[in-house]
N, C-alpha and C positions, 0 to 999 in steps of 0.2 A: 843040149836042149835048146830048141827055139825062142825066141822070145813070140808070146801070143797071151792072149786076157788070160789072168789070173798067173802071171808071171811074176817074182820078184828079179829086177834086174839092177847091178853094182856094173853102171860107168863111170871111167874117170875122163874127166873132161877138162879141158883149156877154153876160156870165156875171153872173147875179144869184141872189140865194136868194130862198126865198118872198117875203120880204117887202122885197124889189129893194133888198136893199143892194148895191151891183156888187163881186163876188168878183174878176175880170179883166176889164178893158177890150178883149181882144179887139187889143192893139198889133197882136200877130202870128197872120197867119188859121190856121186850121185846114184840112192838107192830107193827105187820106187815100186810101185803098184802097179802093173802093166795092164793099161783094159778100160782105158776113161775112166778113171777113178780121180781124175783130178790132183793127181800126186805130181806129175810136172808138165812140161807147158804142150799141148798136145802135139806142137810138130814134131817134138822129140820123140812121141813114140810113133808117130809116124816113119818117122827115119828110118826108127828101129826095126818096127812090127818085121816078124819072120826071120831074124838075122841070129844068129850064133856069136859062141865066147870068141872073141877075135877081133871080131867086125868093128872097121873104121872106116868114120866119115867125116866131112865138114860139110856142117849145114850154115844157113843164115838164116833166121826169125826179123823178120821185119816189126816194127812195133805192135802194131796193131794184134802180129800172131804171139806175141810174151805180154809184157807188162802193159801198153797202151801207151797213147800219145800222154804229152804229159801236158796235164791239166790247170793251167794258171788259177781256179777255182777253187782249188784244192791247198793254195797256200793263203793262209790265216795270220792277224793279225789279232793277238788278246792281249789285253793288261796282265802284267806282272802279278799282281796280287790274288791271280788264279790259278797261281802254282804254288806246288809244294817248295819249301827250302830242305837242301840245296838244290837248285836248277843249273843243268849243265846243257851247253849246246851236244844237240847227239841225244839225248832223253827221246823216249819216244812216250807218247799215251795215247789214248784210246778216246773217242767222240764221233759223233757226228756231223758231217758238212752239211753247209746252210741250208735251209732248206730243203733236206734230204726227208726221204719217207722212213714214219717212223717205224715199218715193217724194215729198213734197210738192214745190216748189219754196220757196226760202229766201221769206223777209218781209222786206222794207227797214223798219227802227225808224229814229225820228229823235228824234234828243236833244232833250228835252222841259225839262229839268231837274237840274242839277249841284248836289248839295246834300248835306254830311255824311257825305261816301266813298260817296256812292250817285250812281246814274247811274238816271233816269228816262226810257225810252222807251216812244213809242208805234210800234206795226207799224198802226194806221189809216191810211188814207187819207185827207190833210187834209180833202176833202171827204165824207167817211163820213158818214150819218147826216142827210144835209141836200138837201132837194128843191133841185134846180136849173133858173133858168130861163133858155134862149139864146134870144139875137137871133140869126138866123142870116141872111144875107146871099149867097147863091153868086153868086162873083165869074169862077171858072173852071171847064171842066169838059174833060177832054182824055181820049183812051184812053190806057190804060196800058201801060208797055212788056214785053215779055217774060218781061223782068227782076223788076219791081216784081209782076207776076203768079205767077212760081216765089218770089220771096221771101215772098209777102204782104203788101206793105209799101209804100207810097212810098219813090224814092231821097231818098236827103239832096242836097237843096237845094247844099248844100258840096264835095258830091261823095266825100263819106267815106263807107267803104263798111263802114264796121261799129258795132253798134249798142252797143258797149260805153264809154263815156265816161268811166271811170273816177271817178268820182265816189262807187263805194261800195267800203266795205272790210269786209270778210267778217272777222267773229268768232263764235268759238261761244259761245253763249246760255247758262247753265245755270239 
């Protein structure tokens, strides 16, 4: 089968930056929604689009076309006493940046830095700012079902049916 819209496709892929230091080894493949559904970064499925189980490439994504340049506006300085205990570097939570509109969608920050009743996050994306190159490999390529078509989404592998994991905790920003 092709890959083409309304395709589920299992690559496994090697993630390196320009200058191939390997950011992820790619343990677990990459399995998406084929079709602009926003399931991964679109040049990937460009790469893809038309291509069969087999097919191997190396692409490069320059920033701009993955995560974006990284945003020095995006790192945050709050007091201490607007977190929860215990506070670990590595937390992530959920806010808004300065001045943002408030139709935006919140920014995930992640605790950068605990230091002198301050709390240092970034709202970037660990990969911000950094050309990316995949090994790509398609290993599967199956139609998609109904379901994963009305959602936009591949299901979970688990069988959970909802995309909230709780892993972030929403605080107001100031």
């Amino acid at each position: 089968m092709k890959i083409t819209k309304n395709t589920v496709v299992t690559v496994h892929y090697k993630l390196s930056d320009a200058q191939n230091n390997v950011l992820e080894d790619g343990q677990e493949p990459i399995v998406y929604l084929h079709g602009g559904y926003d399931d991964t970064l679109p040049a990937l499925e460009k790469a893809l689009d038309g291509k069969d189980v087999g097919y191997k490439t190396m692409i490069q994504v320059e920033p701009e076309e993955a995560f974006g340049e990284y945003d020095p506006l995006l790192v945050r300085v709050e007091d201490r006493e607007s977190f929860p205990t215990p506070l670990e570097v590595g937390m992530q939570f959920e806010g808004m940046p300065e001045n943002a509109d408030p139709t935006e969608n919140p920014a995930i920050y992640v605790v950068t830095d605990i230091a002198d009743g301050k709390v240092i996050l970034d709202g970037n994306h660990p990969l911000a700012g950094i050309a990316l190159r995949f090994e790509l490999t398609v290993t599967d390529v199956r139609a998609a079902t109904e379901k994963e078509i009305e959602r936009g989404y591949v299901n979970d592998p688990d069988g959970f049916d909802d995309d909230e994991d709780g892993q972030f905790r929403s605080i107001v920003l100031h």
